[in-house]
N, C-alpha and C positions, 0 to 999 in steps of 0.2 A: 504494500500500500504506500503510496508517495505521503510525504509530508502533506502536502495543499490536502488530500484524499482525505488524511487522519483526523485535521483541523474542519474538516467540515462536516465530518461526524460530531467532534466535540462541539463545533457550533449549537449541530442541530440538537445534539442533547440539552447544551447552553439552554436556549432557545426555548424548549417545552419543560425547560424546571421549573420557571421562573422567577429564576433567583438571581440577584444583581453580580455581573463580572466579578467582584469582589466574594462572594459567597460563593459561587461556584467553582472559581477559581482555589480559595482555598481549601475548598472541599476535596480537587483532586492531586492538591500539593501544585501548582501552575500558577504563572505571574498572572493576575490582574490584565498587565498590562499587556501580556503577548497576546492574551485571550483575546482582546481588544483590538490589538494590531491585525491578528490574523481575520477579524470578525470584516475590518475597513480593506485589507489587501485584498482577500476573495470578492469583496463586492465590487470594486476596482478593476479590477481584472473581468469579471462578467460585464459590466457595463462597456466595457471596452471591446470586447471580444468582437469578431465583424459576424455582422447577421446574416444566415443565407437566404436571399432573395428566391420569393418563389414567383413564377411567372402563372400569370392565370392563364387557364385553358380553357378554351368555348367548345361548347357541344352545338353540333347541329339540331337542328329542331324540327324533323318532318311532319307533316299535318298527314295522318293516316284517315281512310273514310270520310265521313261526314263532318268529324266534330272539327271546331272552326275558332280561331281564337277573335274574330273579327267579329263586332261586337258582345263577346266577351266581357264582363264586367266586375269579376275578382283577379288578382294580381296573381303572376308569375312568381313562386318562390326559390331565388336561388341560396341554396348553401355552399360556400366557400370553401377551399381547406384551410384556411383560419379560424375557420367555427360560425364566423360572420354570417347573417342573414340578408339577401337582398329583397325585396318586393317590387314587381316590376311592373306595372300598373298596363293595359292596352292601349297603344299610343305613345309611349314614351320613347325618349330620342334615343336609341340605342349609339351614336358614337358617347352619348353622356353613358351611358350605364357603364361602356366599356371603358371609360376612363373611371370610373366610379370604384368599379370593380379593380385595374389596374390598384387604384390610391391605396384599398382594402388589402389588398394582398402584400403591400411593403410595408404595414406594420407591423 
């Protein structure tokens, strides 16, 4: 197990005792302070890390038989792979949706 691996065990332990740096620290014989340092370094380092960009995917949408989405009066629901929900109403400007959806997907 790496150092950074070990420390973010003891965070998480840290974390759900909740007992102050000081308390828990002494509890496992550990400075205070390293508890500390190591709590601000790991968060540092995650914040910084580069994000992987995911790029949206559009599905085709064939209209089979009869049914018809032209006058149509409940909305299209997309789900994302960010979890995000779209609702797409009939009518609506699809180069807007696709930038919509682009925005959604790089957070």
């Amino acid at each position: 197990m790496t150092k950074a691996a070990e420390w973010e065990e003891r965070l998480a332990a840290w974390k759900t005792s909740g007992e102050s740096a000081e308390e828990f620290a002494a509890r496992h014989g550990w400075n205070a302070r390293t508890l500390v340092w190591w709590k601000s370094h790991l968060e540092r380092k995650r914040s910084s890390a580069p994000v992987k960009k995911r790029r949206a995917r559009f599905a085709r949408v064939v209209e089979r038989g009869s049914a018809s989405l032209v006058g149509a009066t409940a909305p299209l629901e997309l789900v994302l792979a960010s979890g995000c929900t779209l609702r797409v109403w009939p009518g609506a400007d699809l180069e807007l949706v696709r930038a919509v959806v682009t925005a959604l997907e790089r957070r």
